[in-house]
KEVEXFI-221741 format. One line per field, with one value per residue: residue in one letter; chain; x, y, z of N, C-alpha, C, CB in turn. Coordinates in nm, 2 decimals, decimal comma, m for minus. Atoms other than C-alpha are relative to their C-alpha. Last residue first. Glycine has a CB too. Layout:
N
r: (A | ...)
c: (A | ...)
n_u: (X | ...)
n_v: (Y | ...)
n_w: (Z | ...)
ca_u: (X | ...)
ca_v: (Y | ...)
ca_w: (Z | ...)
c_u: (X | ...)
c_v: (Y | ...)
c_w: (Z | ...)
cb_u: (X | ...)
cb_v: (Y | ...)
cb_w: (Z | ...)
END
This chain:
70
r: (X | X | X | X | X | X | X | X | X | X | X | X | X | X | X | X | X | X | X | X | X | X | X | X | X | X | X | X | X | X | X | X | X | X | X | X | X | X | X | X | X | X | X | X | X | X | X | X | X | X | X | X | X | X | X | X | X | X | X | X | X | X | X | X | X | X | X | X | X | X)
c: (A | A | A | A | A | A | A | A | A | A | A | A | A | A | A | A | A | A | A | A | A | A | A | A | A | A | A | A | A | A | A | A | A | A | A | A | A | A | A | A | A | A | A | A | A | A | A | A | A | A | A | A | A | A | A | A | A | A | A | A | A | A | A | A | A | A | A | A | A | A)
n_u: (0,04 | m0,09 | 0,06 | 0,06 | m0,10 | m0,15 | 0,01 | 0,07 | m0,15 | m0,10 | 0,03 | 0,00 | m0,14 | m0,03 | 0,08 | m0,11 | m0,11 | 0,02 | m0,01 | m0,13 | m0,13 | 0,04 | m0,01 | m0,12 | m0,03 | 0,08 | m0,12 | m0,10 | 0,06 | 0,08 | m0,11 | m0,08 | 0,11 | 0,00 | m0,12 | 0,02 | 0,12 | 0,12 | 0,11 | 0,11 | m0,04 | m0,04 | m0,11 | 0,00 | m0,06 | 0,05 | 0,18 | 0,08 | 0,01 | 0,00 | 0,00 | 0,08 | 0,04 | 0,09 | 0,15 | m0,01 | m0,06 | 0,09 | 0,04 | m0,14 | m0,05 | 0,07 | m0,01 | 0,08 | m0,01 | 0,09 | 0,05 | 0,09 | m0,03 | 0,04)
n_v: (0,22 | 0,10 | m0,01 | m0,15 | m0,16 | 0,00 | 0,00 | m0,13 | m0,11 | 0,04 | m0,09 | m0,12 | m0,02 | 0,04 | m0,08 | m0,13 | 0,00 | 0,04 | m0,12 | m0,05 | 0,04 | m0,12 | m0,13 | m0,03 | 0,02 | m0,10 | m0,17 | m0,05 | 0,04 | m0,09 | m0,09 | 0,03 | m0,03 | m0,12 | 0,00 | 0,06 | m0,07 | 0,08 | 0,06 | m0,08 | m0,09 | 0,10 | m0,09 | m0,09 | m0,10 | m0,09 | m0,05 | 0,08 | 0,11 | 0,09 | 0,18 | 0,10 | 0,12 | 0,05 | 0,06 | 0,13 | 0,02 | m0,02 | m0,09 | m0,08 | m0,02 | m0,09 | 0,01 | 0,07 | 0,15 | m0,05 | 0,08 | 0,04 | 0,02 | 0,13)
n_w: (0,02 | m0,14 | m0,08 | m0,03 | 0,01 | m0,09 | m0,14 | m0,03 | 0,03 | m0,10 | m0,12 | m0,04 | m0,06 | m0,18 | m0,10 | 0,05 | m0,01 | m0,16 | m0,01 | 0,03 | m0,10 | m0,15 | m0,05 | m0,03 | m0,10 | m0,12 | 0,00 | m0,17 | m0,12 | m0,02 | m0,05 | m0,14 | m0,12 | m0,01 | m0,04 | m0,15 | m0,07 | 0,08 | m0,04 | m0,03 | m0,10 | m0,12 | m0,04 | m0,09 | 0,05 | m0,04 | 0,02 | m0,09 | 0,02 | 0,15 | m0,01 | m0,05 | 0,15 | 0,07 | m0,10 | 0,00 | m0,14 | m0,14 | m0,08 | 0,02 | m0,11 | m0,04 | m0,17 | m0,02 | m0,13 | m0,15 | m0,06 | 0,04 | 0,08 | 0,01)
ca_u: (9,12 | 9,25 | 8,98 | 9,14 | 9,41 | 9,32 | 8,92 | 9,03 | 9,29 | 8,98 | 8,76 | 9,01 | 9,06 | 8,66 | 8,60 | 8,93 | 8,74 | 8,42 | 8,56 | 8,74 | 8,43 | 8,21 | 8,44 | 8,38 | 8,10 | 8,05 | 8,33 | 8,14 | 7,83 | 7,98 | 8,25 | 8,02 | 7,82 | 8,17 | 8,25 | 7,90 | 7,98 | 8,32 | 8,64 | 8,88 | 9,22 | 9,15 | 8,92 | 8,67 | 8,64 | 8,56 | 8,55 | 8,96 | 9,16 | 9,26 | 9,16 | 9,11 | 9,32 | 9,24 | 9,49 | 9,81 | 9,69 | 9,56 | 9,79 | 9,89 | 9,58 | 9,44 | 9,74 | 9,68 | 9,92 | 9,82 | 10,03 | 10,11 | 10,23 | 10,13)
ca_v: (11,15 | 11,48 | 11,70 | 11,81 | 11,59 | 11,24 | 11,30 | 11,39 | 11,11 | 10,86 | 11,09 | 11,01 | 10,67 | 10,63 | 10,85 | 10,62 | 10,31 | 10,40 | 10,54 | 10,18 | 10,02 | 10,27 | 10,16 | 9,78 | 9,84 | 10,02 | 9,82 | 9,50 | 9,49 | 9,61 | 9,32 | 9,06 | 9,18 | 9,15 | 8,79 | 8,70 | 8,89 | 8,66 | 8,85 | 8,90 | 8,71 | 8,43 | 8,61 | 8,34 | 8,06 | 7,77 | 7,47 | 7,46 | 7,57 | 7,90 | 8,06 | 8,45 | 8,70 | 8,93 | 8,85 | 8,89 | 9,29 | 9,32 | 9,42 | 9,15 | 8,95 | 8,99 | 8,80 | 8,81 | 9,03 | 9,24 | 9,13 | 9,46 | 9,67 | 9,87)
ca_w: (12,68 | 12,73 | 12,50 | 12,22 | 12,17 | 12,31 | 12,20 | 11,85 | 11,76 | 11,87 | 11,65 | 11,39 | 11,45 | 11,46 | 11,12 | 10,91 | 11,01 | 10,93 | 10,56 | 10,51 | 10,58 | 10,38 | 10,11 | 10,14 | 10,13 | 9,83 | 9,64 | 9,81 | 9,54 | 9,23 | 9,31 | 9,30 | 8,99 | 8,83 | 8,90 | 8,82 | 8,49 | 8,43 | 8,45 | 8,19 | 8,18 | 7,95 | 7,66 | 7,57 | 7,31 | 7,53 | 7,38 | 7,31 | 6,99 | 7,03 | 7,37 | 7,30 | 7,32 | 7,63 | 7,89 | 7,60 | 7,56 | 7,18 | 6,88 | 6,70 | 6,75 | 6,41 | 6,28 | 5,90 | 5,87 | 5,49 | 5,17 | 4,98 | 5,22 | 5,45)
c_u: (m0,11 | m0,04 | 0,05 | m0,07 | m0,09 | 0,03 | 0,14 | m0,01 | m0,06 | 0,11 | 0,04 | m0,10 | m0,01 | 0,18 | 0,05 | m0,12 | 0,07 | 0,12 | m0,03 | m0,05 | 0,09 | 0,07 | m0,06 | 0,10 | 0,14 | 0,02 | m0,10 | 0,09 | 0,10 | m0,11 | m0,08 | 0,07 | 0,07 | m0,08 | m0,02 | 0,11 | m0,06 | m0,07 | m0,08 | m0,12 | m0,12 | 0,03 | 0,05 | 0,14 | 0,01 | 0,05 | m0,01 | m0,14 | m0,05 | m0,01 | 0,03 | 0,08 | m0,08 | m0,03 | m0,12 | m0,18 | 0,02 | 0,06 | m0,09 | m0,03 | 0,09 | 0,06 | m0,09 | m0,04 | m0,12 | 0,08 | 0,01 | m0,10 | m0,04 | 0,04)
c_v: (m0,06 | m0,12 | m0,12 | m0,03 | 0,11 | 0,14 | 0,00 | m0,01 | 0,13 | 0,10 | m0,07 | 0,09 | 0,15 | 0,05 | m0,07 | 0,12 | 0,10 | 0,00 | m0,02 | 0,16 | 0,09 | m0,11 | 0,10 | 0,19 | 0,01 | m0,02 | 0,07 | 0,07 | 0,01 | 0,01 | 0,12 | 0,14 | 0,01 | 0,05 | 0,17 | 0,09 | m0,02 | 0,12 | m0,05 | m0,09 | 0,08 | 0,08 | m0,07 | 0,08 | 0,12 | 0,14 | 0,14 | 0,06 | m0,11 | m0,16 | m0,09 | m0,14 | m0,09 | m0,08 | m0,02 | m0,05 | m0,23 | m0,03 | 0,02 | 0,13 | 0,09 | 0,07 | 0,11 | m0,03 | m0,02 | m0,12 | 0,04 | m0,11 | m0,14 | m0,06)
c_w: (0,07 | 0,03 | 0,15 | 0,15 | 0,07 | m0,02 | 0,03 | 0,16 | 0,11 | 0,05 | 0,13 | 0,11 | 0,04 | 0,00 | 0,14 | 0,12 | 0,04 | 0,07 | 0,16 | 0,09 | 0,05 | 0,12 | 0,13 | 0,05 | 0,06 | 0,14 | 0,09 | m0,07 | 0,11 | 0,15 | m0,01 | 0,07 | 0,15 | 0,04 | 0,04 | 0,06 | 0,14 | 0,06 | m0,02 | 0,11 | 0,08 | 0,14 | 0,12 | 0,05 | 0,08 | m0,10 | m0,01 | 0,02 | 0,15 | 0,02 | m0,14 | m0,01 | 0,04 | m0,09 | m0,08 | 0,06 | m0,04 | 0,11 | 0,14 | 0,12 | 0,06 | 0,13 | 0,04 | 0,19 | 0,02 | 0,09 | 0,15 | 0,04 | m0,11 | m0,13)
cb_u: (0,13 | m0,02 | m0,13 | m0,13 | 0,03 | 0,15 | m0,08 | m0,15 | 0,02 | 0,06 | m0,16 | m0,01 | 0,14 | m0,03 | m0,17 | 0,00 | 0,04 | m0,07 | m0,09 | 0,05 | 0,08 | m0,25 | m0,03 | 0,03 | m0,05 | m0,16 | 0,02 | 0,09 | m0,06 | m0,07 | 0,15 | 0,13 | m0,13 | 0,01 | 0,12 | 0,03 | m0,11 | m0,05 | m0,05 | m0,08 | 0,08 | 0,16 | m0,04 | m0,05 | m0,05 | 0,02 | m0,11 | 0,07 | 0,13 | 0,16 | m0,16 | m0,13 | 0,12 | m0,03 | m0,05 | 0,16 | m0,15 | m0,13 | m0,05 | 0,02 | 0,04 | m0,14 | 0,16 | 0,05 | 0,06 | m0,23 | 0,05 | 0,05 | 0,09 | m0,15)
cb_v: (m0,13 | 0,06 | m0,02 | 0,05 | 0,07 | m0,09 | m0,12 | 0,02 | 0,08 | m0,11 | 0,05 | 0,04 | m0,04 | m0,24 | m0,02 | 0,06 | m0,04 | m0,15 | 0,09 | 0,00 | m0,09 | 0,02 | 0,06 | m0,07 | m0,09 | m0,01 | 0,14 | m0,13 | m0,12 | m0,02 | 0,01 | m0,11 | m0,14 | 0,05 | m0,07 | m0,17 | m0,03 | m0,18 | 0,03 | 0,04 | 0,09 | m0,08 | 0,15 | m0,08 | 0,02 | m0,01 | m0,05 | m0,02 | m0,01 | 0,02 | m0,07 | m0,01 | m0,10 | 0,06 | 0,10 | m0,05 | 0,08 | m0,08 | 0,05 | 0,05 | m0,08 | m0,06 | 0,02 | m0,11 | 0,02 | m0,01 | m0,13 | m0,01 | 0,02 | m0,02)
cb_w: (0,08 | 0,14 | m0,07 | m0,13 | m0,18 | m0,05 | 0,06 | m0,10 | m0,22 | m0,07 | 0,02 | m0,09 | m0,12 | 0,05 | m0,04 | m0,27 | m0,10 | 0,01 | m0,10 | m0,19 | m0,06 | 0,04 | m0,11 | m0,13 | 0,01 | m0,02 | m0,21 | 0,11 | m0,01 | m0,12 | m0,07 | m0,03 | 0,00 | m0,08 | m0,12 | 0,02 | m0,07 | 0,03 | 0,04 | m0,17 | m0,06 | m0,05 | 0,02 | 0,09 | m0,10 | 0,14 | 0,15 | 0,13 | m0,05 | m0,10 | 0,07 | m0,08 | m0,06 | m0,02 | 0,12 | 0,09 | 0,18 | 0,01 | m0,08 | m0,19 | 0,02 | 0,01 | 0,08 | m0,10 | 0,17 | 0,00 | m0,03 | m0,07 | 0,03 | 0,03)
END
C-alpha cells in the first residue's frame, strides 16, 4: 500500500450492494427488503412440499403401471 490510501470504500463490494449516492434513500440497490424475505421463508416450505407431492404421485403413478398393470 502505498503512501496515499483509496479513498473508494466501494472498491471491493459486488455492484448490487453499494449503496445509492446521492438520493433519500441510502440503501443497498439489489438486496431484498425484510418483507420481501419473510415472504419467501414462508413459500420455500411449501413450495417444496409441492414439488415433493408432485414427484410422490408421478411415482406411484409410475409404480401402479409397472408393478401392478395399471
Amino acid at each position: 500500500m502505498g503512501f496515499f490510501t483509496n479513498l473508494n470504500l466501494d472498491a471491493q463490494t459486488p455492484p448490487r450492494t453499494r449503496p445509492r449516492v446521492g438520493e433519500k434513500q441510502w440503501a443497498p440497490a439489489g438486496v431484498p427488503t425484510t418483507r420481501r424475505k419473510n415472504v419467501q421463508r414462508v413459500l420455500a416450505p411449501i413450495v417444496f412440499l409441492l414439488a415433493l407431492a408432485a414427484l410422490v404421485a408421478v411415482g406411484y403413478y409410475f409404480f401402479r403401471i409397472l408393478v401392478l398393470g395399471g
